[in-house]
C-alpha positions as CSV (number, residue, x, y, z in Angstrom):
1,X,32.4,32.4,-59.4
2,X,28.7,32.0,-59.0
3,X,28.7,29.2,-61.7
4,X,31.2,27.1,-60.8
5,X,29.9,27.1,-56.8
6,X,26.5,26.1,-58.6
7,X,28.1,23.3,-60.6
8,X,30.3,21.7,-57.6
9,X,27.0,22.1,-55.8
10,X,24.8,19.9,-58.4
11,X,27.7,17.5,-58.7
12,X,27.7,17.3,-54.8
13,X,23.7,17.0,-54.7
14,X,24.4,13.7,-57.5
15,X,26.5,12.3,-55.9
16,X,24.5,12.8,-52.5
17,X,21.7,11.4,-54.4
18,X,22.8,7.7,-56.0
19,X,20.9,4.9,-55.0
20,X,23.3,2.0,-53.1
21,X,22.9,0.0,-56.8
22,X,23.8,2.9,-58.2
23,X,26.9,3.3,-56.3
24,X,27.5,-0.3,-56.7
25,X,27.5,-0.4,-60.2
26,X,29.8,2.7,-61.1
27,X,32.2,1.2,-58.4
28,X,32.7,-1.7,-60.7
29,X,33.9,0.6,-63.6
30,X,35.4,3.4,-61.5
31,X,36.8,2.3,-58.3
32,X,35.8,3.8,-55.5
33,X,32.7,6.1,-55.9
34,X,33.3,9.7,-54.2
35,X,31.1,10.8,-50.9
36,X,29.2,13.3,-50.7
37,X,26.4,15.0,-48.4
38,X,23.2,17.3,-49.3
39,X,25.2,19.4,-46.8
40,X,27.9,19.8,-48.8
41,X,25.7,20.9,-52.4
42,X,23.6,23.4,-50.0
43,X,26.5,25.1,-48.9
44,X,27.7,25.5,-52.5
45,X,24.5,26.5,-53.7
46,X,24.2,29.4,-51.0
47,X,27.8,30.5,-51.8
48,X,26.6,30.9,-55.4
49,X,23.5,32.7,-54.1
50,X,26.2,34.5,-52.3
51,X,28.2,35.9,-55.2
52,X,25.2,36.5,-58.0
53,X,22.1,36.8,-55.6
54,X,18.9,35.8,-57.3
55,X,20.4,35.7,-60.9
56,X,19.8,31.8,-61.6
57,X,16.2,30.7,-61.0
58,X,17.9,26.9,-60.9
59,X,20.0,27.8,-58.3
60,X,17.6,29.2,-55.3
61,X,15.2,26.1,-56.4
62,X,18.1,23.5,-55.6
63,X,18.6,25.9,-52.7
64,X,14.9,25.0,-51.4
65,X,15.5,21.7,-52.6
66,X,18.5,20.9,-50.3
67,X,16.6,22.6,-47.5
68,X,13.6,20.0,-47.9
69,X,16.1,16.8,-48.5
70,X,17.8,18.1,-45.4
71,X,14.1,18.4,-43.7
72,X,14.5,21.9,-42.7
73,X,10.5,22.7,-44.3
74,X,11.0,26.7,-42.8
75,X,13.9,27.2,-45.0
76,X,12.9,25.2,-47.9
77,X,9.5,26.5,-47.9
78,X,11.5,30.5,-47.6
79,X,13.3,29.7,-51.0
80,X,10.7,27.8,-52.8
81,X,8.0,31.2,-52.9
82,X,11.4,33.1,-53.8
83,X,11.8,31.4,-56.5
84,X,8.4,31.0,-57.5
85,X,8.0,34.9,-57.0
86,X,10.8,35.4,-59.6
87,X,10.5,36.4,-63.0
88,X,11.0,33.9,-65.5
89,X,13.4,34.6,-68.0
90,X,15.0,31.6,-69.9
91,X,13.4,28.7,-70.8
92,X,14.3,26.6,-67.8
93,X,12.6,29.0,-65.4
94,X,9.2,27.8,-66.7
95,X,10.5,24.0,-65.6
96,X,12.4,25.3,-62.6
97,X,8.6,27.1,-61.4
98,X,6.8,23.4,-62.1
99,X,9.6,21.7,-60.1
100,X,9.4,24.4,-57.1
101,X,5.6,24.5,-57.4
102,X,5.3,20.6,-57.0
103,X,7.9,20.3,-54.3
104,X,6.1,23.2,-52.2
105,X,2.9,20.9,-52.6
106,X,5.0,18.6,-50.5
107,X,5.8,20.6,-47.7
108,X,1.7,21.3,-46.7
């Protein structure tokens, strides 16, 4: 379902995204800390996108977002004005439009 891809994608992205003391630190609680890629959230996120197209603001922002962390600017800069064109409709959209707006900034 669209949800669950989103969820494996944002557990992907955290895991892509922990710092070496990070990693470091939960290995000495947990063992071995799992891998992951930004490669690996993205393609999750676009599956979601996939099944439910355009029906979780969140979702196309982390889209954009992965596309920046991955340095592709054409394709993170395509999903970032989709999701700032959206409508916003729960309260996270008005946080998920701030987060898209500044990260658009970055791109020029």
């Amino acid at each position: 379902s669209s949800g669950i891809n989103a969820e494996y994608g944002i557990w992907y992205m955290e895991m892509a995204e922990l710092s070496w003391y990070s990693r470091k630190f939960a290995a000495t609680f947990l063992g071995k800390v799992p891998e992951s890629t930004h490669e690996e959230a993205l393609k999750c996120f676009l599956q979601s996108e996939e099944v439910a197209p355009r029906s979780w603001n969140r979702n196309v922002y982390l889209i954009g977002r992965m596309y920046y962390r991955l340095e592709n600017r054409i394709k993170a800069r395509e999903y970032l004005e989709l999701v700032l064109s959206l409508p916003n409709i729960i309260a996270d959209d008005t946080e998920i439009d701030e987060d898209a707006a500044d990260l658009y900034r970055k791109l020029g």
